[in-house]
Backbone of each chain as ProteinMPNN parsed JSONL, in Angstrom:
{"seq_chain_A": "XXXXXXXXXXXXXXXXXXXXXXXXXXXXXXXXXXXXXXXXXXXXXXXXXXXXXXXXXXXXXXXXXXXXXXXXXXXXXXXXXXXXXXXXXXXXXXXXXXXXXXXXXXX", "coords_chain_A": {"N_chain_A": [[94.609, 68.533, 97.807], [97.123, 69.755, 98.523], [98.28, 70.397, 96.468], [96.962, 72.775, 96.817], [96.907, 73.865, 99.443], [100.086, 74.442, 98.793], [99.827, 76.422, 96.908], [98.437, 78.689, 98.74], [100.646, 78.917, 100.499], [102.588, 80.011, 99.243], [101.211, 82.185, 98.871], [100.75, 83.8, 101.215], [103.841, 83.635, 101.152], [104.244, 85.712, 99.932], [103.398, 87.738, 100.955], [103.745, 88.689, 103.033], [106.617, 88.703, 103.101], [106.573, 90.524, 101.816], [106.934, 94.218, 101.587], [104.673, 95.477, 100.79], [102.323, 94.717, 97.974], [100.984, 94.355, 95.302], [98.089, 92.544, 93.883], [97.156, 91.993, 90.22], [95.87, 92.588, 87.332], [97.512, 92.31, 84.471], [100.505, 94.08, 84.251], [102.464, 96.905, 85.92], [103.006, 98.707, 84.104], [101.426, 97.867, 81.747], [99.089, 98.08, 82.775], [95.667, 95.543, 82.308], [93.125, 96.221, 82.723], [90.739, 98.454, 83.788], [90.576, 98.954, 86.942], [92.398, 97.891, 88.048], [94.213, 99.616, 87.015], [94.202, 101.726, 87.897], [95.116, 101.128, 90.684], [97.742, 101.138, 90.621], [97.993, 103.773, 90.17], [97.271, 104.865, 91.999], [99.157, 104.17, 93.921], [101.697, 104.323, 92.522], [101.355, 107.694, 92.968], [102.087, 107.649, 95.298], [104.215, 107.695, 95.414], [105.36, 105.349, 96.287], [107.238, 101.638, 96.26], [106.241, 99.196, 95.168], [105.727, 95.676, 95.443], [104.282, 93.559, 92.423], [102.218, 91.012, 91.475], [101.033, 89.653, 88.677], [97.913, 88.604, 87.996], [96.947, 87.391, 85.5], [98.77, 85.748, 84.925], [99.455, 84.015, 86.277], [97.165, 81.857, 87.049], [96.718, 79.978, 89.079], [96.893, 81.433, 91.406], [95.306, 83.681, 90.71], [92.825, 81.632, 90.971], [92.734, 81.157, 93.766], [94.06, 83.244, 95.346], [91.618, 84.874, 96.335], [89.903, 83.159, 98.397], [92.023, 83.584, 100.23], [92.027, 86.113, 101.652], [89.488, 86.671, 102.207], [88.771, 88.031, 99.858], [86.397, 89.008, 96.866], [87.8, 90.001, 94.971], [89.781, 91.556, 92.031], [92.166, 94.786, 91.621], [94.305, 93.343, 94.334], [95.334, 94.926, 97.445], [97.903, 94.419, 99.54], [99.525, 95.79, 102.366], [102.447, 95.215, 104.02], [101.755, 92.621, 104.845], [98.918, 92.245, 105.086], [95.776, 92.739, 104.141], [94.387, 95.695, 102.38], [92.595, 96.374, 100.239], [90.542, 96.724, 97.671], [90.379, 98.446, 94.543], [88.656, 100.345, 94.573], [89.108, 101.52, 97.372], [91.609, 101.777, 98.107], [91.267, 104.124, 96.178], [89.732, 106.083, 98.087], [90.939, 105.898, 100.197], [93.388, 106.882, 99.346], [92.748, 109.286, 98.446], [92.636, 110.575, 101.032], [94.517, 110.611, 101.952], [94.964, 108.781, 103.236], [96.44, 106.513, 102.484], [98.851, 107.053, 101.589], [100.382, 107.611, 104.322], [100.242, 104.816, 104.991], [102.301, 103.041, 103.109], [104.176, 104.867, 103.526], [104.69, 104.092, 106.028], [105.382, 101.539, 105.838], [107.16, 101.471, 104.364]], "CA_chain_A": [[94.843, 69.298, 99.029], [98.635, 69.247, 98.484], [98.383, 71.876, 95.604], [96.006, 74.179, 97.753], [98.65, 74.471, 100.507], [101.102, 75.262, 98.067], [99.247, 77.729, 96.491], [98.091, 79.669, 100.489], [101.796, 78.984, 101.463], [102.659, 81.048, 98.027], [100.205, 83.973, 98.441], [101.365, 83.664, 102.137], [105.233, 83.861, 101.478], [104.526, 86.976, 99.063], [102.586, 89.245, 100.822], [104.766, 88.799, 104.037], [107.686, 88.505, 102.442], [107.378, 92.122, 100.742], [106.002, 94.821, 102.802], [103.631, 96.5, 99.677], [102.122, 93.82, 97.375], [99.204, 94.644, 94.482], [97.927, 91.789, 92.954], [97.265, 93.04, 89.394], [96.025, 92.531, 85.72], [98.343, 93.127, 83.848], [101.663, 94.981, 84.813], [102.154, 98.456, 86.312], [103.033, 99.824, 82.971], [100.603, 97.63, 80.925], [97.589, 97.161, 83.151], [95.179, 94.763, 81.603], [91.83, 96.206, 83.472], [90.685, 99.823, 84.505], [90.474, 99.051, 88.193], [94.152, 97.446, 88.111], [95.559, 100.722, 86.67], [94.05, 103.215, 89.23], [95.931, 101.178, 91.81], [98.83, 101.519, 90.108], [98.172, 105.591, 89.708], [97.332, 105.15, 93.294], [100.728, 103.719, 94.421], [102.461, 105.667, 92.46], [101.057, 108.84, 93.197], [102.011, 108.278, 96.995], [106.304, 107.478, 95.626], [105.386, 103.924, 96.809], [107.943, 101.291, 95.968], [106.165, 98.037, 95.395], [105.796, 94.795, 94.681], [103.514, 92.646, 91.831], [101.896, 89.892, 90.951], [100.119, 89.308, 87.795], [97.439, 87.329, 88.121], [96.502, 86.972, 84.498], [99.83, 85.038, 84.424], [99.09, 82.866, 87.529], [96.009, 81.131, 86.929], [96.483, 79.468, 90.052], [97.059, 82.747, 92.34], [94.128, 83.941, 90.327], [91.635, 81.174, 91.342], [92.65, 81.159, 95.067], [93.417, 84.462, 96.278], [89.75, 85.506, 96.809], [90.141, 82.663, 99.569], [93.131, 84.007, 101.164], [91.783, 86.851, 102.906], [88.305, 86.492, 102.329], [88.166, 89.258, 99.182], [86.56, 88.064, 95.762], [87.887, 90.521, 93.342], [91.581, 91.914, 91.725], [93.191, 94.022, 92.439], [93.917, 93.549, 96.091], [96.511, 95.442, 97.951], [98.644, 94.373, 100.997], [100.462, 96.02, 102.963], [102.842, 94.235, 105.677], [100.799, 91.222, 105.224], [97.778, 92.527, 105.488], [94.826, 93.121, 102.976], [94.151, 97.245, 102.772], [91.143, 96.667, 100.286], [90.626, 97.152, 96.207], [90.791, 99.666, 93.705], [87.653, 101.673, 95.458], [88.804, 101.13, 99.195], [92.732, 102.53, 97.622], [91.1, 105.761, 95.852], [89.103, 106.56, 99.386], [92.846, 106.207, 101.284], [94.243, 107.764, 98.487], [92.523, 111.05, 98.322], [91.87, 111.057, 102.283], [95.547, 110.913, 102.522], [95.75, 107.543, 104.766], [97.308, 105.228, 101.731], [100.483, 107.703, 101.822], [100.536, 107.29, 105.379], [100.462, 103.525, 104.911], [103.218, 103.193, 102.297], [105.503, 105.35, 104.156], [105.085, 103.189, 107.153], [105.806, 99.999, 105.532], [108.512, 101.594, 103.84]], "C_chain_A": [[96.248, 69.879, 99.036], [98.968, 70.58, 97.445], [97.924, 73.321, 96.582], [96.949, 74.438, 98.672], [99.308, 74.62, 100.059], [100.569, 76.57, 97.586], [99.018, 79.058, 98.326], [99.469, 79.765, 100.925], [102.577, 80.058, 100.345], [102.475, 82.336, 98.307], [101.285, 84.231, 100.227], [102.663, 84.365, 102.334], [105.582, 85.672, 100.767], [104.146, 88.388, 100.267], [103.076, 89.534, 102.466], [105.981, 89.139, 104.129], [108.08, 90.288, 101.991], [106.539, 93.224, 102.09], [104.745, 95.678, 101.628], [103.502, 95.313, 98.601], [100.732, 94.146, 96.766], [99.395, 93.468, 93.838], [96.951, 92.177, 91.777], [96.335, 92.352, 88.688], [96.787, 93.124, 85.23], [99.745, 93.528, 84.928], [101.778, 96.21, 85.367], [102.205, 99.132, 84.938], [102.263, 99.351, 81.68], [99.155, 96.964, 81.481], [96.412, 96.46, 82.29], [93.287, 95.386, 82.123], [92.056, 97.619, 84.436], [90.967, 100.184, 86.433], [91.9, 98.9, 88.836], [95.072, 99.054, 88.071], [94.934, 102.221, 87.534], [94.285, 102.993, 90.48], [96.749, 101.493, 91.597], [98.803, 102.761, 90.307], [97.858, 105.442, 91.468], [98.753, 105.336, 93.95], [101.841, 104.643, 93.758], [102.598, 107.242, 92.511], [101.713, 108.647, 94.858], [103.438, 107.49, 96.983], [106.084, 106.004, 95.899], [106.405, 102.432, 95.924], [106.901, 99.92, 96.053], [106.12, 96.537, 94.193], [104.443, 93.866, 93.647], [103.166, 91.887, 91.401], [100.874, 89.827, 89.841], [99.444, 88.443, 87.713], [97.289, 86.49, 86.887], [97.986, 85.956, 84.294], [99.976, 84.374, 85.023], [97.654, 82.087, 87.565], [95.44, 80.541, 88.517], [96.395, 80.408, 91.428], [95.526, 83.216, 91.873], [93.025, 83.84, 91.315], [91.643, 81.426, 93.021], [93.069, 82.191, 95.778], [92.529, 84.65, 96.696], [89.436, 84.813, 98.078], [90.964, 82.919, 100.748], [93.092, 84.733, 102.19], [90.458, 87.237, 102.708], [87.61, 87.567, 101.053], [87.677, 89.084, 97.705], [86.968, 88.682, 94.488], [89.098, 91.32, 92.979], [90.708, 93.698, 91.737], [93.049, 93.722, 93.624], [95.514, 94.181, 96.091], [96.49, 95.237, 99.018], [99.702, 94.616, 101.201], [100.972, 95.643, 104.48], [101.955, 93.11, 105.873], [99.445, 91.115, 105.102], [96.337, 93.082, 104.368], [94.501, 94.538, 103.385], [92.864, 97.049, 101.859], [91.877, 96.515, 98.76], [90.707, 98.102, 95.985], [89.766, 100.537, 94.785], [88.472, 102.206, 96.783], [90.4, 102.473, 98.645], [92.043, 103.808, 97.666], [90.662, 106.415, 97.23], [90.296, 106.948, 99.809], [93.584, 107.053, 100.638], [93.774, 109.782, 98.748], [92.275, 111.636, 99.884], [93.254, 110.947, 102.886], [96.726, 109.942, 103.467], [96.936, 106.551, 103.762], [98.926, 105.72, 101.795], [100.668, 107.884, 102.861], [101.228, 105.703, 105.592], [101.693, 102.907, 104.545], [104.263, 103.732, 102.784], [106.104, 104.569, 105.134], [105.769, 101.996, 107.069], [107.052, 100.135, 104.661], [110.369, 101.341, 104.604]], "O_chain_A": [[96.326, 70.737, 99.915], [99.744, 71.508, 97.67], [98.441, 74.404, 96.857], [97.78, 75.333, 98.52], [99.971, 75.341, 100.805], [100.986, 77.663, 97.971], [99.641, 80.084, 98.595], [99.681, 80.657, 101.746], [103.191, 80.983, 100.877], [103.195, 83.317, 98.121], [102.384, 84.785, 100.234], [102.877, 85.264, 103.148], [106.511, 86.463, 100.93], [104.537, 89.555, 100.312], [102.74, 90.579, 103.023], [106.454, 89.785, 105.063], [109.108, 90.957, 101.886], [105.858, 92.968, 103.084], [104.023, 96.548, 102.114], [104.591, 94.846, 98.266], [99.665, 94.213, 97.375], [100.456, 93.168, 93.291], [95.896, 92.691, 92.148], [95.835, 91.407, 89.298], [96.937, 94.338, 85.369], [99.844, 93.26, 86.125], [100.692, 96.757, 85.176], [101.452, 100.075, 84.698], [102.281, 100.049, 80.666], [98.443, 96.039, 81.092], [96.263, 97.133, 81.27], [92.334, 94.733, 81.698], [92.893, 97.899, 85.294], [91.371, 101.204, 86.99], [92.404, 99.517, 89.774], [96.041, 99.475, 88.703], [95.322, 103.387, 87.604], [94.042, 103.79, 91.387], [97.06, 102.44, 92.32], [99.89, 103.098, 90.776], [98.531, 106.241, 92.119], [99.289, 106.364, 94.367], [102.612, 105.435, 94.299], [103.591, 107.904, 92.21], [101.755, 109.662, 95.552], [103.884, 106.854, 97.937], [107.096, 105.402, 95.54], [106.07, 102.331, 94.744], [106.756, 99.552, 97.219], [106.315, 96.356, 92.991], [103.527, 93.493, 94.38], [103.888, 91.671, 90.428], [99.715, 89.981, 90.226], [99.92, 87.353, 87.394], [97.409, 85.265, 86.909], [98.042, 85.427, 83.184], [100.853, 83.614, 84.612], [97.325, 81.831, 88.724], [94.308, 80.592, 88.998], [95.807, 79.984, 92.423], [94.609, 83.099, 92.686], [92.455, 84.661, 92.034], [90.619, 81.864, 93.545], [92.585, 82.279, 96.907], [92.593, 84.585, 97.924], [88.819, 85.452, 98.93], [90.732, 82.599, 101.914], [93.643, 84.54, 103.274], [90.244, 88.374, 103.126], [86.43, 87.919, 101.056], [88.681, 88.973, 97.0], [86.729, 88.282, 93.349], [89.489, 91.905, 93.989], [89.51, 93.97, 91.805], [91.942, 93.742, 94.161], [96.447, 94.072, 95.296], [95.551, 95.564, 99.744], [100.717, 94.137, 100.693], [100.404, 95.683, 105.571], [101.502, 92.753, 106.961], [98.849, 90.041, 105.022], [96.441, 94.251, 103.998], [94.324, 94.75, 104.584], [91.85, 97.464, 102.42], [93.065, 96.308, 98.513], [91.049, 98.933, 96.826], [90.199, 101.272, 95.672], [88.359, 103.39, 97.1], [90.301, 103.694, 98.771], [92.034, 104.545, 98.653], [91.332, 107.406, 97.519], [90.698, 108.112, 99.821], [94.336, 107.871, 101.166], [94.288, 110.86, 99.047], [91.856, 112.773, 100.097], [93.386, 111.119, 104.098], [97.86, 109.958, 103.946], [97.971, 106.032, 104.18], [99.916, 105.014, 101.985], [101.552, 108.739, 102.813], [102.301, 105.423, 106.127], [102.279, 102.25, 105.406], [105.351, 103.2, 102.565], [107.295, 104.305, 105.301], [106.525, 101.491, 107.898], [107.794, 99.219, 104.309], [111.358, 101.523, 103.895]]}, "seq_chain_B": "XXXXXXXXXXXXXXXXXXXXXXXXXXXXXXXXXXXXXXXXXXXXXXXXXXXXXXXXXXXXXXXXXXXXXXXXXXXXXXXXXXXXXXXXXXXXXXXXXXXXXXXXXXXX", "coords_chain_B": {"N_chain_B": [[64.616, 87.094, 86.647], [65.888, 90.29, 86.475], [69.647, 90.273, 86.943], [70.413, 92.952, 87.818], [67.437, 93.719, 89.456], [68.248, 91.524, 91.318], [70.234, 92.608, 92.787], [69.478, 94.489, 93.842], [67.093, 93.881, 95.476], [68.049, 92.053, 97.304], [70.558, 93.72, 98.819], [68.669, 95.75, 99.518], [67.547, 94.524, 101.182], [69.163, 93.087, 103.135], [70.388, 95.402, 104.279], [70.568, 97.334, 107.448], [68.457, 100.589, 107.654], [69.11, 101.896, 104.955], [69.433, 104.409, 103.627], [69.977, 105.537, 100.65], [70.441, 103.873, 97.58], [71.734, 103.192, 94.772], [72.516, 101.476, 91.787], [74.156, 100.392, 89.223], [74.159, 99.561, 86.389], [76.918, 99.043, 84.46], [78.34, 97.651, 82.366], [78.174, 97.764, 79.711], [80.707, 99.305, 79.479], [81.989, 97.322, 79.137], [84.471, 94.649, 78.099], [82.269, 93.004, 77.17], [79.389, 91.102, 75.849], [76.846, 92.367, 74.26], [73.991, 93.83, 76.378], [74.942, 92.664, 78.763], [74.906, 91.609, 82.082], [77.129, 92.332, 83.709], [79.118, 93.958, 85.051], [78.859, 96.306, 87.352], [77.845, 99.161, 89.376], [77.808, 100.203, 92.61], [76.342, 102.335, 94.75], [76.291, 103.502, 97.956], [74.309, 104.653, 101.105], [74.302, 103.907, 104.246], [73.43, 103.964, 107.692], [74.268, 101.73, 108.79], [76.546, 101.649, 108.234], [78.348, 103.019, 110.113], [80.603, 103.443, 111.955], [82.198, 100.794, 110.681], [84.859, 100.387, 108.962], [86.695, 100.871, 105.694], [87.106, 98.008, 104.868], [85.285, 96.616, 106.162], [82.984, 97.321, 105.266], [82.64, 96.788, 102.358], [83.528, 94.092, 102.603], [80.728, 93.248, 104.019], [78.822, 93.712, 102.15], [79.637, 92.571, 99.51], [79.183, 89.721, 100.932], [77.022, 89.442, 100.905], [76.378, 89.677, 98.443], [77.285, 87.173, 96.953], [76.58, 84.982, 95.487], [76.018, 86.299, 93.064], [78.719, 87.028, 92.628], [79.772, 84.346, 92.519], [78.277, 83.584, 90.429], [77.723, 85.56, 87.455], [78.549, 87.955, 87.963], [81.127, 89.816, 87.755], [82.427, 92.288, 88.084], [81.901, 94.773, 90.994], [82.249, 97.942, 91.108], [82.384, 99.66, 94.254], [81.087, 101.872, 96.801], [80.551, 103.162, 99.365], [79.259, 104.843, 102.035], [78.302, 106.507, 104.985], [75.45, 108.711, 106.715], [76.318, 110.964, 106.65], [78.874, 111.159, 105.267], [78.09, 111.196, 103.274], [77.082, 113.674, 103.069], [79.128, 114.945, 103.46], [80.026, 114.506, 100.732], [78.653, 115.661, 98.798], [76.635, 113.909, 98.032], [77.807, 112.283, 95.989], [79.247, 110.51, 94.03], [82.59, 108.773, 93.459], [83.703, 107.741, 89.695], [83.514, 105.209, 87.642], [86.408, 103.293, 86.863], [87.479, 103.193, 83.061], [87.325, 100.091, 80.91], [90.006, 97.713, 80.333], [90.63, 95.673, 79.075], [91.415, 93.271, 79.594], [91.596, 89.602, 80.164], [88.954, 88.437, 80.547], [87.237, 85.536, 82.99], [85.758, 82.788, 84.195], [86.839, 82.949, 87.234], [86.831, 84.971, 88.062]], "CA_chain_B": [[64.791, 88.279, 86.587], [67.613, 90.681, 85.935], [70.457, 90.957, 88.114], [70.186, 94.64, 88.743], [66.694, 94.008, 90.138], [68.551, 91.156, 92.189], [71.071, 92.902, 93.924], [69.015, 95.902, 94.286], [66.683, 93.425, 96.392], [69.13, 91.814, 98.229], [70.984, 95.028, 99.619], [67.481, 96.603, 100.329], [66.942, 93.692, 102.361], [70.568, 92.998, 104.119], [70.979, 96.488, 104.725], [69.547, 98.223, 107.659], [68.677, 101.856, 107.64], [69.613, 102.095, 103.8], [68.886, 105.833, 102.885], [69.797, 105.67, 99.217], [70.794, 102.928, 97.091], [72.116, 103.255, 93.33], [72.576, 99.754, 91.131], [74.431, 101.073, 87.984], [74.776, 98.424, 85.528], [78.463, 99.452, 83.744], [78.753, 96.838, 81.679], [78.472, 98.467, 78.39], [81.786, 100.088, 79.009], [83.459, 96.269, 79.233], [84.137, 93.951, 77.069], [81.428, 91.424, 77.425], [78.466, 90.837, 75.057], [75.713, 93.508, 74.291], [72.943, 93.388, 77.33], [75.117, 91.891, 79.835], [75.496, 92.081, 83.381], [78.91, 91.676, 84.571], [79.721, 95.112, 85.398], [77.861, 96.777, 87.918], [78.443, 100.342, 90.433], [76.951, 100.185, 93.801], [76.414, 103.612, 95.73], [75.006, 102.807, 99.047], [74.292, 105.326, 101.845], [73.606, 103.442, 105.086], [73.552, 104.311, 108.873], [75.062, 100.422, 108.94], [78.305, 101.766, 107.747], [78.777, 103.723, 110.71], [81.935, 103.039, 112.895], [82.719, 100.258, 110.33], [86.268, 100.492, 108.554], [85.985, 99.953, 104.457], [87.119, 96.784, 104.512], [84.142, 96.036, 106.722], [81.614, 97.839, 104.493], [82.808, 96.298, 101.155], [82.785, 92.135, 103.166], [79.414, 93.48, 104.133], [78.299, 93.926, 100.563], [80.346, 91.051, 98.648], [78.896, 88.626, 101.514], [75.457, 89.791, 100.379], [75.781, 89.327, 96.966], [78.401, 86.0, 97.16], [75.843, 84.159, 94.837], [76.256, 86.839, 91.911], [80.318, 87.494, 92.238], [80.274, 83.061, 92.018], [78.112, 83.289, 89.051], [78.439, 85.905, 85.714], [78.68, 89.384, 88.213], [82.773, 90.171, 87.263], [82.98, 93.496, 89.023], [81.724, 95.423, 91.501], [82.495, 99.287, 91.801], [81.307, 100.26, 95.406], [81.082, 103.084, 97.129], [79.596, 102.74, 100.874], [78.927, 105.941, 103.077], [77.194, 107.241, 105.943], [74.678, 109.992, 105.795], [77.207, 112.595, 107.283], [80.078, 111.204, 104.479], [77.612, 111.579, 101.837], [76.44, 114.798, 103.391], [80.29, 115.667, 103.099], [80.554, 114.786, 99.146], [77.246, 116.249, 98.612], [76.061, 113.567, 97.26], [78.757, 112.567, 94.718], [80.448, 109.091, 94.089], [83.639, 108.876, 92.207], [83.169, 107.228, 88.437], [84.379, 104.45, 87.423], [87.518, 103.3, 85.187], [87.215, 102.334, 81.905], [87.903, 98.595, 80.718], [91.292, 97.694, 79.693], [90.106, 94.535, 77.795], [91.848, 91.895, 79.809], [91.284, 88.486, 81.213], [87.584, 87.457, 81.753], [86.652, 84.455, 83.292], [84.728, 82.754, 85.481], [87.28, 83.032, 88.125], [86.443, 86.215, 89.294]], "C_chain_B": [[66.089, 88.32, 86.662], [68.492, 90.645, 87.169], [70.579, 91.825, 88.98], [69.434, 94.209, 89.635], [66.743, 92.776, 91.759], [69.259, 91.253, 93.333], [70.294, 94.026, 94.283], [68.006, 95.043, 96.115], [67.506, 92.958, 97.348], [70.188, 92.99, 99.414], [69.978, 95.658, 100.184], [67.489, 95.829, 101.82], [68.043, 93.168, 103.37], [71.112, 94.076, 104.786], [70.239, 97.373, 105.826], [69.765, 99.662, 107.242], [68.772, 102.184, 105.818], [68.829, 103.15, 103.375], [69.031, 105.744, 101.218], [70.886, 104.916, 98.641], [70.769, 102.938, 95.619], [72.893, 102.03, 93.056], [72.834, 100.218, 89.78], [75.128, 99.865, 87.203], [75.796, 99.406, 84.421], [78.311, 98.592, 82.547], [78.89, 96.86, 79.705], [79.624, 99.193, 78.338], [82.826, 99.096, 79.249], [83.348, 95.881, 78.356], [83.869, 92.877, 77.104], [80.33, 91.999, 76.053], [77.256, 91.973, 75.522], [74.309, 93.33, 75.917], [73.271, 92.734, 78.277], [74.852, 92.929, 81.139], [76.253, 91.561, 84.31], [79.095, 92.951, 85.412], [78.938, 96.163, 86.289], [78.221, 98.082, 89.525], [77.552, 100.433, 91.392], [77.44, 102.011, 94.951], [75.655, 103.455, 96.779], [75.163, 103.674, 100.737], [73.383, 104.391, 103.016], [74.417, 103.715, 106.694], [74.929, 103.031, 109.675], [76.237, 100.621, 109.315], [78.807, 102.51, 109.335], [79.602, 102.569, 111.716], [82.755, 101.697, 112.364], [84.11, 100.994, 109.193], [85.395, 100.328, 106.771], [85.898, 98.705, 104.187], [86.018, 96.087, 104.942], [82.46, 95.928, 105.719], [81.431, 96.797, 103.32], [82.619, 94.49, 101.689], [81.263, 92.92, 103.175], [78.42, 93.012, 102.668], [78.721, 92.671, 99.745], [79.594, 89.865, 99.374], [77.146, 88.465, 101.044], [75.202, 89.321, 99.004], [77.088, 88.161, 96.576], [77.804, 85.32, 96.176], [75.926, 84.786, 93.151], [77.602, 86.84, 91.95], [80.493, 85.568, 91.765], [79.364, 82.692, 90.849], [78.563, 84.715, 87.729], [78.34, 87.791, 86.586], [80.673, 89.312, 88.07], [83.603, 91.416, 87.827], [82.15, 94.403, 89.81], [81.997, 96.955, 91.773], [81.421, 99.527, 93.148], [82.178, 100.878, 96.128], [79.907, 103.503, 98.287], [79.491, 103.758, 101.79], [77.665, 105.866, 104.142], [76.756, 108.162, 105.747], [75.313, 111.181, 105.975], [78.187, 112.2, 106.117], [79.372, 111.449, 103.375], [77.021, 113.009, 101.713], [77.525, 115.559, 102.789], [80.752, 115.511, 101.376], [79.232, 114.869, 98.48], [76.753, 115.335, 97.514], [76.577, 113.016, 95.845], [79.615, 111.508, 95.002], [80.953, 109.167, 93.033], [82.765, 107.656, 91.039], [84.103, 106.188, 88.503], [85.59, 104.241, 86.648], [87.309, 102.379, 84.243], [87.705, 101.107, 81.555], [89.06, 99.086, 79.819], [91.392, 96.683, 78.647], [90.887, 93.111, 78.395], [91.222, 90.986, 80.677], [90.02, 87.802, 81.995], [87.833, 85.716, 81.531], [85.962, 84.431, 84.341], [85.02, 82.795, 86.838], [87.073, 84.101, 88.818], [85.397, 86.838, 89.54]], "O_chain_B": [[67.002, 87.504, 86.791], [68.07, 90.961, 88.281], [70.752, 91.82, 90.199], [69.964, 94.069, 90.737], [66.018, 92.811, 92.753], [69.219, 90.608, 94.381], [70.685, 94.539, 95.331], [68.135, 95.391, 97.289], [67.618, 93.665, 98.35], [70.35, 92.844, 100.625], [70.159, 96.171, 101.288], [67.458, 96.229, 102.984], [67.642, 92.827, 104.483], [72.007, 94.001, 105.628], [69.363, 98.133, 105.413], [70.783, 100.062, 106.677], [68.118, 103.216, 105.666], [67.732, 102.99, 102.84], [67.992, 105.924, 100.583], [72.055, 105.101, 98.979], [69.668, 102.665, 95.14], [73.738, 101.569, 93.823], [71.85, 100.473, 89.086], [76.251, 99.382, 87.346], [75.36, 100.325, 83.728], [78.093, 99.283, 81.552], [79.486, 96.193, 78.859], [79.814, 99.811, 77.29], [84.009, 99.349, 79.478], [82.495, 96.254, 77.551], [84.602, 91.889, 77.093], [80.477, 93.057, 75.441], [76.885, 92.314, 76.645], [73.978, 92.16, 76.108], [72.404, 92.117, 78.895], [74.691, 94.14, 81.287], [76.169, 90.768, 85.247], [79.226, 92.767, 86.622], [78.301, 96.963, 85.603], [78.794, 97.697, 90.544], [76.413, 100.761, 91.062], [78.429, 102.46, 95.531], [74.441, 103.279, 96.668], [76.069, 103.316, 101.49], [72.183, 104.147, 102.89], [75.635, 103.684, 106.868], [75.856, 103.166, 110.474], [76.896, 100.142, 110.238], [80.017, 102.352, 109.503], [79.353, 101.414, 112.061], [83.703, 101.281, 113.029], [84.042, 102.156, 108.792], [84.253, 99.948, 106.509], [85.014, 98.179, 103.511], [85.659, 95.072, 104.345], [81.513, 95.16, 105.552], [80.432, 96.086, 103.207], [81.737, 93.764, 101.23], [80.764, 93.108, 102.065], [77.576, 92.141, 102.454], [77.871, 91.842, 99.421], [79.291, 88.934, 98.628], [76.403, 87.489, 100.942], [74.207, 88.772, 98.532], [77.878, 88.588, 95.734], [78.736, 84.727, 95.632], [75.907, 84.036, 92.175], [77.906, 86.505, 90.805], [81.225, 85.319, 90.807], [79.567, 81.627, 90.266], [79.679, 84.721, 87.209], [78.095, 88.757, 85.863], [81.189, 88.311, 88.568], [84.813, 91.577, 87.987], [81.449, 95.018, 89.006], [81.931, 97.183, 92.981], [80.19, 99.571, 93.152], [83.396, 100.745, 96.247], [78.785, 103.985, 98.129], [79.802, 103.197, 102.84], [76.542, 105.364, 104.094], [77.192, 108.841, 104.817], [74.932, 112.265, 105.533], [78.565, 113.303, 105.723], [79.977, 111.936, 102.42], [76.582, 113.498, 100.673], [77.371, 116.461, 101.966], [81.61, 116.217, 100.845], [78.88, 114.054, 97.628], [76.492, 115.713, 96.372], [75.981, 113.21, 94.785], [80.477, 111.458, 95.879], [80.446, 109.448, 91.947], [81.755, 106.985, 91.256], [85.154, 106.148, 89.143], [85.813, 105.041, 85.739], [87.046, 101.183, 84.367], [88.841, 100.985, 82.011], [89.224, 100.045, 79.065], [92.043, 96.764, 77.605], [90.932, 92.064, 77.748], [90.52, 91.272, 81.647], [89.854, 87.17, 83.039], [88.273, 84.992, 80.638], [85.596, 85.292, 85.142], [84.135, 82.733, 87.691], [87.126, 84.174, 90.046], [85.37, 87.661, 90.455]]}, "name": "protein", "num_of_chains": 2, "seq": "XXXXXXXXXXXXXXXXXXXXXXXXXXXXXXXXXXXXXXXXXXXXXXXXXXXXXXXXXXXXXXXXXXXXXXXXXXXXXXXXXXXXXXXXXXXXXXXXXXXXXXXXXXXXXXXXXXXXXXXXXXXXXXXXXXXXXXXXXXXXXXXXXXXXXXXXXXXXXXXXXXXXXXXXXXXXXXXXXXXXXXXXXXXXXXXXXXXXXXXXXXXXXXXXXXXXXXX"}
């Protein structure tokens, strides 16, 4: 139990902590997984300054994100705390204009 | 039976209204084993969706198929409209992106 609340108080301190947070495969400049790197082209298409977590290098972020805010699949993006969605949910915001809305705000 | 013909049932049957429903097994463009199904693109035109947000649409869908993402389904592409948003991209869901080659397991 003792791990698991470390881990939620973790994901927790990050995605509060920063105001723009993708949790990834891979890196921005070596995504590991197609869906990973068309957030990336998302985010940076809309100047966005943020922050990442690799999961493939967290095992433990990995397994228990998907619990965190109820979503079961990488990446995820939050902004200000808040889950905005995956790679699909991004491209939608992206091309409809709202994700560079978002990004600015939390900037 | 196959997967496909499991989520195809499952969404028929969780979804009201469901005008048109595409079940595109991907998985030949990951890197899993010949004949799998890990990889799979959901296009799903339903009245449902209306006045929900995406994040609503996409829980909708994941909560539906919760039994394939905790056994060997690995990704989802979806792509959830109403019949006026699909009216507006005549019919036309973005493609997917190609595998990068990292990191399966059973964690996700």
């Amino acid at each position: 139990m003792g791990v698991l609340m470390d881990v939620m108080e973790r994901i927790r301190q990050q995605v509060e902590g920063n105001p723009i947070v993708l949790y990834m495969k891979g890196s921005p400049d070596f995504p590991q997984c197609g869906f990973s790197q068309r957030a990336v082209q998302a985010l940076r298409g809309c100047g966005a300054q943020f922050q990442y977590v690799d999961v493939l290098q967290d095992p433990e972020i990995r397994q228990n994100l998907p619990r965190y805010a109820n979503w079961p699949t990488f990446p995820q993006l939050y902004v200000k705390g808040e889950l905005i969605g995956g790679c699909d949910i991004m491209m939608e915001l992206y091309q409809s204009g709202e994700l560079q809305k978002l990004v600015k705000e939390a900037a | 039976m196959k997967v496909k013909d499991g989520i195809e049932r499952k969404l028929a049957a969780g979804i009201a209204d469901l005008h048109h429903l595409e079940v595109v097994n991907e998985s030949d463009r990951h890197r899993v084993a010949p004949g799998s199904e890990s990889h799979f693109k959901l296009v799903l035109v339903a009245e449902a969706f209306e006045g929900l947000g995406l994040l609503a649409r996409h829980r909708m869908i994941n909560a539906l198929l919760a039994d394939e993402l905790a056994g060997g389904v690995h990704a989802l592409a979806i792509h959830a409209y109403t019949r006026a948003e699909w009216g507006e991209r005549t019919g036309q869901a973005p493609m997917s992106p190609p595998c990068l080659g990292g990191g399966r397991s059973a964690a996700d």
